[in-house]
ChimeraX commands (.cxc) that place a marker at each C-alpha (Angstrom):
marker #1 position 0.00,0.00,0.00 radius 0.5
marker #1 position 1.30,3.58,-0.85 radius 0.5
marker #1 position 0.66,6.96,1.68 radius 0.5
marker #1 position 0.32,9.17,-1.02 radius 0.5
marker #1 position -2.91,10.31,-0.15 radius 0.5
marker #1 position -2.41,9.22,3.99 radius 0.5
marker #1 position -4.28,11.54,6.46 radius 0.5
marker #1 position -7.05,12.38,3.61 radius 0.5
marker #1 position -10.13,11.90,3.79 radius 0.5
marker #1 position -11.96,11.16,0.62 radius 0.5
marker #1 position -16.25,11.32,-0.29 radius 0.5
marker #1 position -16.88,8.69,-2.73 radius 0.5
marker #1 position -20.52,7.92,-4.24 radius 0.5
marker #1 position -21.55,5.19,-5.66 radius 0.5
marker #1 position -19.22,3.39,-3.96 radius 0.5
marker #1 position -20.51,-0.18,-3.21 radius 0.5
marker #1 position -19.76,-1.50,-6.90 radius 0.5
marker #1 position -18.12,-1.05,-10.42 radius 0.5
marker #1 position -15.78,2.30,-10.91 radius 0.5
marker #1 position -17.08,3.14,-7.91 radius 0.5
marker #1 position -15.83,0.62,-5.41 radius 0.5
marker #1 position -12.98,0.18,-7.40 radius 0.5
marker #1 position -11.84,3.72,-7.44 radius 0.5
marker #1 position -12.12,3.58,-3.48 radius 0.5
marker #1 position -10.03,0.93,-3.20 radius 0.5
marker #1 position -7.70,2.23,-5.17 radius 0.5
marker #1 position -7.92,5.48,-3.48 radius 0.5
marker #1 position -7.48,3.49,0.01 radius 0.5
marker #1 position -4.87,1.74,-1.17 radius 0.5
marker #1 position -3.08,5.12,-1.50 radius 0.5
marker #1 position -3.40,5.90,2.37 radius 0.5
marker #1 position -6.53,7.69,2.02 radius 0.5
marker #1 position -9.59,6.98,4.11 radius 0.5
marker #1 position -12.86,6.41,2.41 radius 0.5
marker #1 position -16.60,7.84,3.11 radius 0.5
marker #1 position -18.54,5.02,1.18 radius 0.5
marker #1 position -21.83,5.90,-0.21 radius 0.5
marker #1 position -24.85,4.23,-2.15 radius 0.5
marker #1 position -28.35,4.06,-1.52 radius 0.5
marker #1 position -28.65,1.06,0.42 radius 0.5
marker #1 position -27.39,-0.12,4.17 radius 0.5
marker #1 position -26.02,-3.70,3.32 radius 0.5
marker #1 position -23.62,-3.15,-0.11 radius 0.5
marker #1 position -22.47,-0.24,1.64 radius 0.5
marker #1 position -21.24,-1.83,5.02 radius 0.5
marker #1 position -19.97,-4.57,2.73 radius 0.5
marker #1 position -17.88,-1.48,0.81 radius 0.5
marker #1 position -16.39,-0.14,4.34 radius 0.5
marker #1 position -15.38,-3.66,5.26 radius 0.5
marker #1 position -13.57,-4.08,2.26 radius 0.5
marker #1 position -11.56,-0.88,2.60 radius 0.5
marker #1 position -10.77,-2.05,6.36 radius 0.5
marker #1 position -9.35,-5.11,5.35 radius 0.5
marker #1 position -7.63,-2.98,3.04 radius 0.5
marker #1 position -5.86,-0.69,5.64 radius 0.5
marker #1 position -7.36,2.96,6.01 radius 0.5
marker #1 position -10.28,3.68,7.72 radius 0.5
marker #1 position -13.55,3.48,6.33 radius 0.5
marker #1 position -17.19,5.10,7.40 radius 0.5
marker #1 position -20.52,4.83,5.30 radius 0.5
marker #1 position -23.48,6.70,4.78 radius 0.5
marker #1 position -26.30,5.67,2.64 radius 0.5
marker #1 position -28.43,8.32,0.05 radius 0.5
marker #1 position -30.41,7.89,-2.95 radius 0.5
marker #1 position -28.94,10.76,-5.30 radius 0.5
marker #1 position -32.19,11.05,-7.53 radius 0.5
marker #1 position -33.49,12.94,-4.48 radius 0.5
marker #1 position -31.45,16.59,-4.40 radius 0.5
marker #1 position -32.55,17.15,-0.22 radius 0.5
marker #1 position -30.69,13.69,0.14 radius 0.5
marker #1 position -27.61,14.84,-1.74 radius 0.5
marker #1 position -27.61,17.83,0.95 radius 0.5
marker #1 position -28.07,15.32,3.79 radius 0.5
marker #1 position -25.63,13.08,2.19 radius 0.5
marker #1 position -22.68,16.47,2.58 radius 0.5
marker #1 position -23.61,17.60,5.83 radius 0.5
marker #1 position -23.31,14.05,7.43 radius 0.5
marker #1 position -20.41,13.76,6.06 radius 0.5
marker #1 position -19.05,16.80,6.90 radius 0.5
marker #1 position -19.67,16.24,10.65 radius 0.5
marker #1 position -18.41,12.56,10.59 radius 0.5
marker #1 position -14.78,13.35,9.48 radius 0.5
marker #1 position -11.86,15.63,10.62 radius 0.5
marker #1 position -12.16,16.89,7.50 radius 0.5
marker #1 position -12.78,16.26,3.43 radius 0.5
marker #1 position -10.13,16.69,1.22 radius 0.5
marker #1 position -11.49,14.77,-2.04 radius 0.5
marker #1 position -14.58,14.24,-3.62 radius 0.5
marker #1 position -15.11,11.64,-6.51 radius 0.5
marker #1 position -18.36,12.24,-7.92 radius 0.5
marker #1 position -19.08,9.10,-9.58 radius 0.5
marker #1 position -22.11,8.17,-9.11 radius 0.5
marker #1 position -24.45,8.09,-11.96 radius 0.5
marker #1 position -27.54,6.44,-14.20 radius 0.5
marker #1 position -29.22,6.41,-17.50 radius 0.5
marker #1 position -32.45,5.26,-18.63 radius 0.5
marker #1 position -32.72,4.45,-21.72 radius 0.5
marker #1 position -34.88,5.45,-24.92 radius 0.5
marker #1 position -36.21,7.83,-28.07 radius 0.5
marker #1 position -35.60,11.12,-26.55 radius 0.5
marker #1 position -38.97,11.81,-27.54 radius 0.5
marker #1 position -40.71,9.47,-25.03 radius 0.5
marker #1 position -38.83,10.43,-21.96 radius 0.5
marker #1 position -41.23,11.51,-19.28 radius 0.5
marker #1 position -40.67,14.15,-17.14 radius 0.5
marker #1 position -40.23,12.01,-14.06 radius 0.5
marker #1 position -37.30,9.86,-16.22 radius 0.5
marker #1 position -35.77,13.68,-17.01 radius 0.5
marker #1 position -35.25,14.56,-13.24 radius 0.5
marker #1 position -34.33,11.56,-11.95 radius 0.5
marker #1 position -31.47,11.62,-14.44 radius 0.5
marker #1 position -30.57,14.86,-14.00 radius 0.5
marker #1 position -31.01,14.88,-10.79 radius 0.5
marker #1 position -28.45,11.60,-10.20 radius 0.5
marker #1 position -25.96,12.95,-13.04 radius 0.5
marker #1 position -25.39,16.41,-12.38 radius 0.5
marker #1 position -28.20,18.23,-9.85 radius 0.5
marker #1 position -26.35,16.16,-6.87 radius 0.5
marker #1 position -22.58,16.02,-7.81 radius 0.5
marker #1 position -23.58,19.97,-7.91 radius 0.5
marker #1 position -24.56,20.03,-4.48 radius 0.5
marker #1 position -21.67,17.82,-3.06 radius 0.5
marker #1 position -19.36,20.12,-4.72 radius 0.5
marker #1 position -21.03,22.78,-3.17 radius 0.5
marker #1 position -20.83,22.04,0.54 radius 0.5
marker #1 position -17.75,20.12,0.20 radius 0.5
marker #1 position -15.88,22.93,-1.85 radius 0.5
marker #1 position -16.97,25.64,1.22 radius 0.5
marker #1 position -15.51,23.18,3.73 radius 0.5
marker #1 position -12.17,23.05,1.57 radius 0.5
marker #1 position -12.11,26.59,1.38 radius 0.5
marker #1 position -13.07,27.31,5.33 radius 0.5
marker #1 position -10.27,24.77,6.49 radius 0.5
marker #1 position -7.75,25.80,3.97 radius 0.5
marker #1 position -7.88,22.77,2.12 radius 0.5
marker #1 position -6.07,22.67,-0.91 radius 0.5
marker #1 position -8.54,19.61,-2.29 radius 0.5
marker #1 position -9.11,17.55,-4.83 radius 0.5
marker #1 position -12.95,17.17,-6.69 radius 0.5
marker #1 position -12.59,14.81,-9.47 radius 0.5
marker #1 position -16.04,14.17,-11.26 radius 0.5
marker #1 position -17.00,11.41,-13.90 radius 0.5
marker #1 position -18.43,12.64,-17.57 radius 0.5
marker #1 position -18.99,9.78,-20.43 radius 0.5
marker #1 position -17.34,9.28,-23.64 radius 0.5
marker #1 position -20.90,9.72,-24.62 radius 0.5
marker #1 position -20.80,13.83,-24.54 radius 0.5
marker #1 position -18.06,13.45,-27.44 radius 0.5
marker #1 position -19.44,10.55,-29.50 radius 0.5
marker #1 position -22.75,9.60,-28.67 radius 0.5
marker #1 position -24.85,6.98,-26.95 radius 0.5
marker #1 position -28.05,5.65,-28.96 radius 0.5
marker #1 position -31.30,6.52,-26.59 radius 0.5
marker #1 position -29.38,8.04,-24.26 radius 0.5
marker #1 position -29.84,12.39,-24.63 radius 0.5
marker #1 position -30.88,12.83,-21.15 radius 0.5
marker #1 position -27.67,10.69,-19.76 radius 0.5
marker #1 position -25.54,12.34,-21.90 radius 0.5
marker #1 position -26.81,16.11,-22.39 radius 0.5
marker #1 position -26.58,15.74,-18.48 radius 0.5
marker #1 position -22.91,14.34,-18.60 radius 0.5
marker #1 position -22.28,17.24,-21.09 radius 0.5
marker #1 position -23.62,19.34,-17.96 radius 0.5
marker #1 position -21.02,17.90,-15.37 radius 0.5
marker #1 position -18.14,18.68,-17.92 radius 0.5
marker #1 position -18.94,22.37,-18.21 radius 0.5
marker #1 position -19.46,22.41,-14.55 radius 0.5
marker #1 position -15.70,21.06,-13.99 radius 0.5
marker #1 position -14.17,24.18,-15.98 radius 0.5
marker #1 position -16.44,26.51,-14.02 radius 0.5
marker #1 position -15.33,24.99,-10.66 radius 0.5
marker #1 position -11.54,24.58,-11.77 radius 0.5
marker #1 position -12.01,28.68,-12.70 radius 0.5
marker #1 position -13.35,29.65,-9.27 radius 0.5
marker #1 position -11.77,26.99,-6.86 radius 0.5
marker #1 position -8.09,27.96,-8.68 radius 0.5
marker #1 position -7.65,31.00,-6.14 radius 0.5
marker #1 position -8.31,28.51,-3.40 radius 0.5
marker #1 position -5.76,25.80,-4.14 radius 0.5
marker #1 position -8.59,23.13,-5.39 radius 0.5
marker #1 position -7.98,21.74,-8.66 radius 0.5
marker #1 position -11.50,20.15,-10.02 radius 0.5
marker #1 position -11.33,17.66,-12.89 radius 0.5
marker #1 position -13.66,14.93,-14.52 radius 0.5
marker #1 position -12.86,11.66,-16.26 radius 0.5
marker #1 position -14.65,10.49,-19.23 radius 0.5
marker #1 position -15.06,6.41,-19.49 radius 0.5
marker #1 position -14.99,4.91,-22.90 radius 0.5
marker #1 position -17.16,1.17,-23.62 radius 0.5
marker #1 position -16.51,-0.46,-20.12 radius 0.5
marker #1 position -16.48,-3.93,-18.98 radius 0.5
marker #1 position -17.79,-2.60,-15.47 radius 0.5
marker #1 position -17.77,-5.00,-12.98 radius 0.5
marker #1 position -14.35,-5.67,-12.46 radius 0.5
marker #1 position -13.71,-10.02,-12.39 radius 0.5
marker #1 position -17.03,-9.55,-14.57 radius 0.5
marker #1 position -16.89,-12.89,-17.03 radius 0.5
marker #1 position -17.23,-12.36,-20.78 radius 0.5
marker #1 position -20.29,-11.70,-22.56 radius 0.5
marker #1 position -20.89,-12.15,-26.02 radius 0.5
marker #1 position -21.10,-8.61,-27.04 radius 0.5
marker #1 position -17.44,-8.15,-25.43 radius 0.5
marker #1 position -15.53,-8.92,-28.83 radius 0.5
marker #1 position -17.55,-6.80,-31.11 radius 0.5
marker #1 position -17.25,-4.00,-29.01 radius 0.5
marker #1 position -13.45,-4.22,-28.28 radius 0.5
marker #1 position -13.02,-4.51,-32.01 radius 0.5
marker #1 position -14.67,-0.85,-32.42 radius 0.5
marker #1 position -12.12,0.24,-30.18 radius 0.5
marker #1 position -7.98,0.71,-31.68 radius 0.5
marker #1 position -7.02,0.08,-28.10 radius 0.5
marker #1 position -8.01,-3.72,-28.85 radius 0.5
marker #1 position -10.14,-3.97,-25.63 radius 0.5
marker #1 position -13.09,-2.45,-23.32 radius 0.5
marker #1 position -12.09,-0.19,-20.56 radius 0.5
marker #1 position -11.69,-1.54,-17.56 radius 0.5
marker #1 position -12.71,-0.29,-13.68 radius 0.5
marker #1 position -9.24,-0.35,-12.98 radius 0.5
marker #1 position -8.73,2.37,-15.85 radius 0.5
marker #1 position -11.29,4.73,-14.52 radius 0.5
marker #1 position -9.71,4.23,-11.22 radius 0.5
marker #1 position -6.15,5.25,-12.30 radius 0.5
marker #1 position -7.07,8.20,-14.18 radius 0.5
marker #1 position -9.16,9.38,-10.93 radius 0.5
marker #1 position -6.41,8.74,-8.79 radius 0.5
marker #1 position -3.86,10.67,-10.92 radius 0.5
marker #1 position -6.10,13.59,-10.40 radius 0.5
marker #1 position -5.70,13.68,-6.57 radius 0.5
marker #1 position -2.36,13.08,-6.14 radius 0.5
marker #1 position -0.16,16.12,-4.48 radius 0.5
marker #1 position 2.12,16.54,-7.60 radius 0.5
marker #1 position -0.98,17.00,-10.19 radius 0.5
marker #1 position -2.85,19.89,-8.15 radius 0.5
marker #1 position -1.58,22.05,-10.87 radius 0.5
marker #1 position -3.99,19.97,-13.48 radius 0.5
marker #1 position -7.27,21.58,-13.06 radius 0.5
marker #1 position -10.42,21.93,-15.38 radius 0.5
marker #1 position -10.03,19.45,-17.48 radius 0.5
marker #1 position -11.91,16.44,-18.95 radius 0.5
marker #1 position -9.59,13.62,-19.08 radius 0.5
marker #1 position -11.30,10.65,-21.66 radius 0.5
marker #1 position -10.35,7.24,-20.74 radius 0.5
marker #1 position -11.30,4.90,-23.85 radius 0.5
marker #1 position -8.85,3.17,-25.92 radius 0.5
marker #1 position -8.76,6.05,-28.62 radius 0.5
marker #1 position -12.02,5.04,-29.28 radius 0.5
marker #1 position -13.44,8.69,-30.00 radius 0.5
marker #1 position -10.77,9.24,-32.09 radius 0.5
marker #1 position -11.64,6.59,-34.03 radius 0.5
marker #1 position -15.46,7.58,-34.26 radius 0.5
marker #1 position -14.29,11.12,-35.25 radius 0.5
marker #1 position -11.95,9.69,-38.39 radius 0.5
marker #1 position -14.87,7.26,-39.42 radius 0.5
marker #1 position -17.62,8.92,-38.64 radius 0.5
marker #1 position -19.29,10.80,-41.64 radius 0.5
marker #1 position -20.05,14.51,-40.34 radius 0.5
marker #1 position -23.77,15.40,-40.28 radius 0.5
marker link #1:1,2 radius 0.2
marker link #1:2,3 radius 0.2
marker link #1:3,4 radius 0.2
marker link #1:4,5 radius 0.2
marker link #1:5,6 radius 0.2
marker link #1:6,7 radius 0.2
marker link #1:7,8 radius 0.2
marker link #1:8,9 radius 0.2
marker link #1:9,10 radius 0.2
marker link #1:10,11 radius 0.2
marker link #1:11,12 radius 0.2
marker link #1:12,13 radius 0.2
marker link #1:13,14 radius 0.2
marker link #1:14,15 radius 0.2
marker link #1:15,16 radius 0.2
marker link #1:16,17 radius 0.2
marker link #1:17,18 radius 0.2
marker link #1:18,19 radius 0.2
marker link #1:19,20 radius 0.2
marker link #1:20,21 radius 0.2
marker link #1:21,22 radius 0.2
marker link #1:22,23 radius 0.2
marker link #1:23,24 radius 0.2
marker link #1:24,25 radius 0.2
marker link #1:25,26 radius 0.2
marker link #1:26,27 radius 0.2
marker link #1:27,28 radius 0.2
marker link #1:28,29 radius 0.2
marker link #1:29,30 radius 0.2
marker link #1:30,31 radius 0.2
marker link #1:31,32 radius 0.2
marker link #1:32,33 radius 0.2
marker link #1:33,34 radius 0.2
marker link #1:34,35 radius 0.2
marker link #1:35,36 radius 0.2
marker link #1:36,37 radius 0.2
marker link #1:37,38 radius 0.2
marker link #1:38,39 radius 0.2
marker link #1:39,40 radius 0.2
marker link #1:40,41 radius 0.2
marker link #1:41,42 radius 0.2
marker link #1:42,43 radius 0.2
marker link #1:43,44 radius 0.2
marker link #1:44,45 radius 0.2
marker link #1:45,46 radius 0.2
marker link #1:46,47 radius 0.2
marker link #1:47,48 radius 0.2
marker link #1:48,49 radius 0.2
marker link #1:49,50 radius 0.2
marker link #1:50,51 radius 0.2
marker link #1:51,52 radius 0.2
marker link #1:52,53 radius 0.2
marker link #1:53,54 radius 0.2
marker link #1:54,55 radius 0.2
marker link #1:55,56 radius 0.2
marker link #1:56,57 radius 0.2
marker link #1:57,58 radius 0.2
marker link #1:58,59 radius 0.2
marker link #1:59,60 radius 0.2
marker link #1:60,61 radius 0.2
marker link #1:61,62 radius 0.2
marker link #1:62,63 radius 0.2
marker link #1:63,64 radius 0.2
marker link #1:64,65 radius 0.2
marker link #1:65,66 radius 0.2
marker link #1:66,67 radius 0.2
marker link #1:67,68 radius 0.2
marker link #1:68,69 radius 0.2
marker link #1:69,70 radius 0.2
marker link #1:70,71 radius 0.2
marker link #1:71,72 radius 0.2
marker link #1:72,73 radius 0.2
marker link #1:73,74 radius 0.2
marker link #1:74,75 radius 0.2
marker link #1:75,76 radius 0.2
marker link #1:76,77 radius 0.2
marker link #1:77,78 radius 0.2
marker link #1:78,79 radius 0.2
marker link #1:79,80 radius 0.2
marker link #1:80,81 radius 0.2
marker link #1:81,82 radius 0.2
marker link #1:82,83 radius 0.2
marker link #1:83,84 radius 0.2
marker link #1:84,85 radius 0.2
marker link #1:85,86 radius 0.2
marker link #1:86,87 radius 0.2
marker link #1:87,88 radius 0.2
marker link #1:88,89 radius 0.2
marker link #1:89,90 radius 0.2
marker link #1:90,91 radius 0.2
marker link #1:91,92 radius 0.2
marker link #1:92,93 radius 0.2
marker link #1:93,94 radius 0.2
marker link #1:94,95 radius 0.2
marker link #1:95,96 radius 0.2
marker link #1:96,97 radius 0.2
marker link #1:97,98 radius 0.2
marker link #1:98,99 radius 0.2
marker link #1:99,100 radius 0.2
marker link #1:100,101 radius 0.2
marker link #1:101,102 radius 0.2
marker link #1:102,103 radius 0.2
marker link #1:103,104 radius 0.2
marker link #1:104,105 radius 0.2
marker link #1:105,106 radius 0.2
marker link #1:106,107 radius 0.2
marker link #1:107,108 radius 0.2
marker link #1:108,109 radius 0.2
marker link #1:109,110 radius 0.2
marker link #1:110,111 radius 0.2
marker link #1:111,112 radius 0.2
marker link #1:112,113 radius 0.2
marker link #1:113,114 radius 0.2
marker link #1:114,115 radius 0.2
marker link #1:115,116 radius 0.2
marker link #1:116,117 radius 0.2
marker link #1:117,118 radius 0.2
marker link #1:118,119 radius 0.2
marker link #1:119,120 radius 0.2
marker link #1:120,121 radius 0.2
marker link #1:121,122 radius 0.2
marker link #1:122,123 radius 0.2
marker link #1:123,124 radius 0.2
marker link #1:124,125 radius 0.2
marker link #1:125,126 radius 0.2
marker link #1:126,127 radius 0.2
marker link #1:127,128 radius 0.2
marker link #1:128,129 radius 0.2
marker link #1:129,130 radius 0.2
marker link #1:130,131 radius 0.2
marker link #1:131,132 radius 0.2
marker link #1:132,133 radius 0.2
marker link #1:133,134 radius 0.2
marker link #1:134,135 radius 0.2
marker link #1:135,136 radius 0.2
marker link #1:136,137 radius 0.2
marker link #1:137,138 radius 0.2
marker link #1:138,139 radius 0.2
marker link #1:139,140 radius 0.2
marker link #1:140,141 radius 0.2
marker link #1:141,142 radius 0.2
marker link #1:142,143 radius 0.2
marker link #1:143,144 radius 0.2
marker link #1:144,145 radius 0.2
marker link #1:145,146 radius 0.2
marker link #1:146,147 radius 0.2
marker link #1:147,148 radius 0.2
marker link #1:148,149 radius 0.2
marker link #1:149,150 radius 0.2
marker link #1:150,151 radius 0.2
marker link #1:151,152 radius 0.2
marker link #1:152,153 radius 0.2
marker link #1:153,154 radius 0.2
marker link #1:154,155 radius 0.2
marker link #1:155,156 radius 0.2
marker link #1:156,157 radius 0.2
marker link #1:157,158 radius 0.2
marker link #1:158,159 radius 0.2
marker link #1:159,160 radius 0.2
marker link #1:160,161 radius 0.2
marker link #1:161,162 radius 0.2
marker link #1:162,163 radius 0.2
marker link #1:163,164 radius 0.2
marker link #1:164,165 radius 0.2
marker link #1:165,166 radius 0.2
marker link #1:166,167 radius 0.2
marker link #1:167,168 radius 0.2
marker link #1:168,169 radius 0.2
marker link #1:169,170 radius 0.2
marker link #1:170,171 radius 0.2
marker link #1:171,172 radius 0.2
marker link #1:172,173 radius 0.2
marker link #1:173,174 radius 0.2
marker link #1:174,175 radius 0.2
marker link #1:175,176 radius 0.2
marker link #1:176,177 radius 0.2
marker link #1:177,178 radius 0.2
marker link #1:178,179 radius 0.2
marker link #1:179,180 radius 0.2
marker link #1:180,181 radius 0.2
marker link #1:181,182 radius 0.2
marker link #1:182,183 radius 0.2
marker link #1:183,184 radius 0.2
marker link #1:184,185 radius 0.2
marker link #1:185,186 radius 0.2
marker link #1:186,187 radius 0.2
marker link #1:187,188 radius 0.2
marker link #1:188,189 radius 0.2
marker link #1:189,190 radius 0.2
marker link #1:190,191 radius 0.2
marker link #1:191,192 radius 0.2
marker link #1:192,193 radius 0.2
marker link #1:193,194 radius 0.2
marker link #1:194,195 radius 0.2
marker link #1:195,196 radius 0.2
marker link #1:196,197 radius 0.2
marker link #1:197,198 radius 0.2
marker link #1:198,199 radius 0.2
marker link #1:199,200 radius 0.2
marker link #1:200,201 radius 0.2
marker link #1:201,202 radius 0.2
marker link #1:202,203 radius 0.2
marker link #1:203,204 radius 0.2
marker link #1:204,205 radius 0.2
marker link #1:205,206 radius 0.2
marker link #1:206,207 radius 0.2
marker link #1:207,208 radius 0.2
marker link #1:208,209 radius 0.2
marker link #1:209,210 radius 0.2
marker link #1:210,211 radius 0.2
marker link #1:211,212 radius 0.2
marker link #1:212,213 radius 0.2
marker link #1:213,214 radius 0.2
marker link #1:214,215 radius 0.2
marker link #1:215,216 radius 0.2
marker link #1:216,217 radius 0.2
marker link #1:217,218 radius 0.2
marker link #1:218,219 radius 0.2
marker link #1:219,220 radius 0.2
marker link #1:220,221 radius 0.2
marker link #1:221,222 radius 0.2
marker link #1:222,223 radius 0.2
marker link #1:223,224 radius 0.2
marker link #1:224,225 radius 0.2
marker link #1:225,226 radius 0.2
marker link #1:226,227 radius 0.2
marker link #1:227,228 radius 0.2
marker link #1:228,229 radius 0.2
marker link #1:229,230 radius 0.2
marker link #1:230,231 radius 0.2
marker link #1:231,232 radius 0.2
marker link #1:232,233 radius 0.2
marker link #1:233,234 radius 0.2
marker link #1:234,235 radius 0.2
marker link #1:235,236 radius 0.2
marker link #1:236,237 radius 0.2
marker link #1:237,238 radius 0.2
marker link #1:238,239 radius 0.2
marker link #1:239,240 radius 0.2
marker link #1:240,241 radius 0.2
marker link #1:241,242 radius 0.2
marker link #1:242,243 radius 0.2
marker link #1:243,244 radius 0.2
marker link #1:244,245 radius 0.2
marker link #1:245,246 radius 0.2
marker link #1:246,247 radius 0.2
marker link #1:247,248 radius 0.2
marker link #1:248,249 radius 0.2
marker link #1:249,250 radius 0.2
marker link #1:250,251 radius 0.2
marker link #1:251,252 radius 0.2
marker link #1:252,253 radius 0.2
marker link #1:253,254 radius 0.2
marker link #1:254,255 radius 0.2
marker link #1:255,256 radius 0.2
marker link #1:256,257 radius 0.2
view
């Protein structure tokens, strides 16, 4: 285990599984302890064992992020449980999919809400904590390659997506004077679930992708971690996308419309 990031403390949502818990682990393994959250009590106590076993310590708080008052809760109990927050990872995320033209308006805010309403509001009260401690912290949030190339049924994921990229420049712009740096990572075609066993639409994606392969969680997790390292504080406002040169290769192939 490294102590790059020992004596942090770091908010991660959704947490219990995929990039998630992966990108926790990763961050524990680092030094840093871990506020786990998802919206239910038993994957998320399973999450906080795991990153005991792992070494650093470990709290969790459960919150259903399609709900904007539980996204406040979900910062202020945080807040009070820790010494003090010095990274957020705001990973958590959903799409439903379908024609644009039949989403209801129910579908549009629970999206929204999940995608980009609540990382919002985390950044919010976490970023005023930074800045009343003296923090110089980390926010790293997570896009899709699906703002740059897009997703089939999927405008409301990704126009939301599109939301949280323009939100990290704004962030990175008035967090700078502050010492924060605020970045987001954009996953390519993943293979989430990390030991996941192949499925049979594994080889035709990977063969869309120059790379040779889907992304994995360990990927997303690396590219997160980069971000809030000491030495890359000076890398702020940008939209790193982690997928195999696979919008590239949409971009070259791709007739323009």
């Amino acid at each position: 285990m490294g102590n790059a990031l020992a004596g942090k403390w770091a908010l991660v949502t959704g947490s219990t599984r995929g990039l998630g818990r992966t990108t926790a682990e990763w961050l524990a393994q680092e030094g840093a302890a871990i506020i786990v959250s998802g919206r239910d009590q038993e994957p998320v106590a399973e999450s906080v064992a795991a990153i005991n076993a792992i070494g650093p310590d470990a709290i969790g708080i459960t919150a259903d992020l399609a709900d904007h008052a539980e996204a406040h809760r979900l910062a202020k109990e945080a807040i009070a449980a820790v010494p003090r927050i010095d990274i957020l990872v705001n990973n958590a995320g959903m799409s439903i999919r379908g024609n644009f033209w039949d989403v209801t308006d129910d579908e549009w805010d629970y999206q929204v809400n999940v995608n980009v309403r609540s990382p919002y509001i985390l950044a919010q009260h976490v970023a005023k904590q930074m800045i009343e401690r003296e923090i110089r912290g980390r926010i790293v949030n997570i896009s899709t390659i699906g703002v740059h190339a897009c997703h089939k049924d999927a405008a409301v994921y990704n126009l939301a997506k599109a939301g949280v990229e323009a939100m990290t420049r704004n962030m990175a712009f008035e967090l700078g004077p502050h010492g924060i740096s605020v970045n987001c990572v954009a996953p390519g075609n993943m293979a989430i679930r990390p030991g996941q066993t192949e499925q049979p639409w594994f080889a035709d994606a990977a063969r869309a992708i120059p790379y040779g392969r889907l992304g994995h969680a360990e990927d997303i997790a690396a590219a997160v971690k980069f971000f809030c390292l000491p030495e890359s504080g000076f890398t702020t406002g940008q939209t790193l996308l982690v997928d195999g040169a696979h919008d590239s290769y949409l971009n070259e192939h791709v007739p323009a419309r």
